[in-house]
C-alpha positions as CSV (number, residue, x, y, z in Angstrom):
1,X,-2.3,0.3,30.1
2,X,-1.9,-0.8,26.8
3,X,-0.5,0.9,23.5
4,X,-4.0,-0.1,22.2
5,X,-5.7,1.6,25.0
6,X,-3.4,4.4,25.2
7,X,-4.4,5.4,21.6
8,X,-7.7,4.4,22.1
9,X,-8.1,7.1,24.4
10,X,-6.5,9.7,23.1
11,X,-9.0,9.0,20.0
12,X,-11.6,9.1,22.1
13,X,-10.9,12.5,24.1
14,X,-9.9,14.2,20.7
15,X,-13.5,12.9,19.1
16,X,-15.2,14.7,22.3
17,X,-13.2,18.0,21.8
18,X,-14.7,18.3,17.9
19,X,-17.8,17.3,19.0
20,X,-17.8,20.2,21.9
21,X,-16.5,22.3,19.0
22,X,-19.1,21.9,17.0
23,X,-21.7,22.2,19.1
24,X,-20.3,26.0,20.3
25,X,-20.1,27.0,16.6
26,X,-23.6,25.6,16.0
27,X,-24.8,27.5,19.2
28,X,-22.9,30.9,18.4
29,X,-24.4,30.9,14.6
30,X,-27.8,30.6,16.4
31,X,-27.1,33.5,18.6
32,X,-25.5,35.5,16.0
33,X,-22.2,35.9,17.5
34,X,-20.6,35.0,14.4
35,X,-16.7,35.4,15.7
36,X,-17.1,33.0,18.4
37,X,-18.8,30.6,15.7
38,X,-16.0,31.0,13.7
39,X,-13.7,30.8,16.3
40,X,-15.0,27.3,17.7
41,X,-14.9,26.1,13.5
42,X,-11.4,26.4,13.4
43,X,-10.5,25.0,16.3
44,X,-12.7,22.0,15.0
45,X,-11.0,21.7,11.7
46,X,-8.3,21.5,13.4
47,X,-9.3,18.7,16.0
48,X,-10.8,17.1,13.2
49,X,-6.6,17.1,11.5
50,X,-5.1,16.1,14.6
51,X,-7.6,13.2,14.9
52,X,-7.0,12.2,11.5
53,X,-3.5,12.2,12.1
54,X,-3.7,10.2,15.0
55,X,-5.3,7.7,13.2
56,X,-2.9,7.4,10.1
57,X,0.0,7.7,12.4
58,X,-1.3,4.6,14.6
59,X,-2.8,2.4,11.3
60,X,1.0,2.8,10.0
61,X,2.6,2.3,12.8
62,X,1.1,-0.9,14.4
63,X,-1.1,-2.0,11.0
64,X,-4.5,-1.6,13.2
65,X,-7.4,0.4,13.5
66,X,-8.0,2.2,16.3
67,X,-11.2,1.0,18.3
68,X,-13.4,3.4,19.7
C-alpha cells in the first residue's frame, strides 16, 4: 500500500465519520433529543478539524492533493 493510498483512506474513513455525525445530530433535532444532537455536532466539528488537518498536513508534506 501506498503513502497515496494510505492517506487516501484515512480521508475517506474520516469523511464517512462526519457524515454519520451529521446525520445523528440531524435525526436527534428531529426527535427533539436535543443533547444527543448536540452531542453528535461536536463530535462532527471536530471530524470536520481532524479532516482538515489531514489534508493540510499531507498537501505540505508531499505537495499533493489527496484523491478521494
Amino acid at each position: 500500500m501506498t503513502v497515496d493510498e494510505i492517506f487516501a483512506k484515512l480521508a475517506t474513513h474520516m469523511v464517512e465519520g462526519m457524515m454519520i455525525h451529521d446525520a445523528l445530530m440531524k435525526g436527534y433535532d428531529f426527535l427533539g433529543l436535543h443533547g444527543f444532537a448536540k452531542c453528535h455536532e461536536y463530535h462532527h466539528i471536530d471530524e470536520t478539524k481532524g479532516y482538515t488537518c489531514l489534508l493540510h498536513f499531507y498537501s505540505m508534506r508531499y505537495h499533493k492533493l489527496i484523491n478521494v
